[in-house]
C-alpha positions in Angstrom: 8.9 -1.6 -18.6 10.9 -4.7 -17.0 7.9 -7.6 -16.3 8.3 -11.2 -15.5 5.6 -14.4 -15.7 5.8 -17.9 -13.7 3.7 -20.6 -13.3 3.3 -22.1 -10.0 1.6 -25.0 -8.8 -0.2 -25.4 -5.4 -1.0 -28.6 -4.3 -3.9 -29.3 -1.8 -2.0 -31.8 0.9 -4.3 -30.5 3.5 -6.0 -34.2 3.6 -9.4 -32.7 2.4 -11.2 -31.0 -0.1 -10.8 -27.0 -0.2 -12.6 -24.5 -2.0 -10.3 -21.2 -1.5 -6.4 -21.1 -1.6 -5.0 -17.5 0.2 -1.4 -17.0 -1.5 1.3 -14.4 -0.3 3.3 -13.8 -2.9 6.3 -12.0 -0.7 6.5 -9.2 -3.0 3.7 -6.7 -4.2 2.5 -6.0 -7.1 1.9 -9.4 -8.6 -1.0 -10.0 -10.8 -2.8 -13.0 -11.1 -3.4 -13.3 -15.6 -5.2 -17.1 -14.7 -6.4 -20.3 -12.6 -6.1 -23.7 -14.0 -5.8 -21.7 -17.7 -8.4 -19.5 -16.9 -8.2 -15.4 -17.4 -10.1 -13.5 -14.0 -12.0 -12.0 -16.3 -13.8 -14.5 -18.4 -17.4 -15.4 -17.8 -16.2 -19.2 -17.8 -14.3 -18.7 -14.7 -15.4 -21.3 -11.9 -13.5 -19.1 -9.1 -13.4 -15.4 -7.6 -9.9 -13.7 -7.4 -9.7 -11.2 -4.8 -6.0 -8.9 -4.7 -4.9 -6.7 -2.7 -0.9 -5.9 -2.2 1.3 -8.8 -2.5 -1.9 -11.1 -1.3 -4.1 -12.9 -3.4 -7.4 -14.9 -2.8 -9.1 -17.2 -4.9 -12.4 -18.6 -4.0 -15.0 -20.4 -4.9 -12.8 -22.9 -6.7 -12.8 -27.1 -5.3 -9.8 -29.1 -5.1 -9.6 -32.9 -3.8 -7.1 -33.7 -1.5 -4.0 -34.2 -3.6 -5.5 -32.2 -6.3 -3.4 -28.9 -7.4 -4.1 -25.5 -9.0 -1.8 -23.8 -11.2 -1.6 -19.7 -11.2 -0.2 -17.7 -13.6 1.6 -14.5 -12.4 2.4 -11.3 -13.8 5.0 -8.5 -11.8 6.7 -5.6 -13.3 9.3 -7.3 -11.8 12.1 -8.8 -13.6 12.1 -11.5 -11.1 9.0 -13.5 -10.4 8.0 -14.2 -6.6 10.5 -16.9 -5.1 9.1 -17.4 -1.7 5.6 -18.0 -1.7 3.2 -19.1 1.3 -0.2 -20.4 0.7 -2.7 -21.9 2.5 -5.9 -24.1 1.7 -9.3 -23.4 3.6 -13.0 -24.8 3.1 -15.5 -22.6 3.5 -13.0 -19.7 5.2 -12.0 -21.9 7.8 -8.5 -23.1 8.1 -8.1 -27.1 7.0 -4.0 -26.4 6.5 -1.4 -24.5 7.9 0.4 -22.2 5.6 3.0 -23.7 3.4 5.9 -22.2 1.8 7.4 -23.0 -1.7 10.5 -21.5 -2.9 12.7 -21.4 -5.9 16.1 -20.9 -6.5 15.4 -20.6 -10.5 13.5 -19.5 -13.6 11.6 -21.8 -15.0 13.6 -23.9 -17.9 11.8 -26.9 -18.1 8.9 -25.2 -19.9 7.6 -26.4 -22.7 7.4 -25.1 -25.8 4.0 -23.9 -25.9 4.2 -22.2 -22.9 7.6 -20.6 -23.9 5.3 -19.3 -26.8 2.5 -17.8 -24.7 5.1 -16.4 -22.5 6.9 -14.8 -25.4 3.1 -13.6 -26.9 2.1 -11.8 -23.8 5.1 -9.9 -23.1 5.6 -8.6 -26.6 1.6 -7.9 -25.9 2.3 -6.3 -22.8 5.5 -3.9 -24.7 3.2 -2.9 -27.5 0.0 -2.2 -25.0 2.7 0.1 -23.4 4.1 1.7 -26.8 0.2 2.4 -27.7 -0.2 4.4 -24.2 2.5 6.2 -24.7 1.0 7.3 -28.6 -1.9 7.7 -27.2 -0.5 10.1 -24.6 1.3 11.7 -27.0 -1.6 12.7 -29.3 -3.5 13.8 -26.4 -1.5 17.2 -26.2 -1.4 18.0 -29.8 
């Protein structure tokens, strides 16, 4: 199965603090795999990720004014999300408009440890797939 991951950076020019950033991706079926490093899942996690579609929320996570949060992405895509509109809010109210961020191209100035986590997780991602499939398979013997 075709997948694709991207880092993207959202920066909090809304002139205030925030505590949730609301991103639309502009294509479904993105998943978000971590916030400033940090997996969804893990009892660590200073923020609450809420998905649905092609929509993502996460709360309960402060950022000064000019501060930023990066979010890592995962679609079964081969292209990642290029047009993506986010928006900062305190509380749930509004302290910025929405704000678009686009990209033309993939990601090259990486570096290499993030090339290398990149590479680990999708060869993760083909053999979880490959062990489905086995699994499957031994189901109906």
């Amino acid at each position: 199965m075709a997948r694709s991951f991207k880092n993207y950076e959202f920066k909090n020019e809304s002139g205030k603090k925030a505590n949730d950033l609301h991103i639309v991706w502009g294509i479904t079926s993105v998943e978000v795999i971590g916030v400033d490093g940090v997996k969804p899942d893990d009892p660590k996690a200073g923020y609450s990720l809420s998905e649905t579609g092609g929509k993502s929320d996460i709360s309960e996570h402060e950022v000064e004014k000019n501060g930023t949060v990066k979010v890592r992405v995962k679609t079964p895509h081969l292209v990642p999300p290029k047009r993506v509109k986010y928006q900062w809010t305190l509380d749930g109210k509004a302290i910025s408009n929405f704000k678009t961020i686009a990209f033309e191209e993939l990601d090259d100035g990486d570096t290499p440890e993030e090339v290398a986590v990149r590479r680990f997780e999708e060869r993760m991602d083909f053999l979880s797939d490959r062990l489905e499939m086995l699994i499957d398979m031994n189901r109906f013997r």
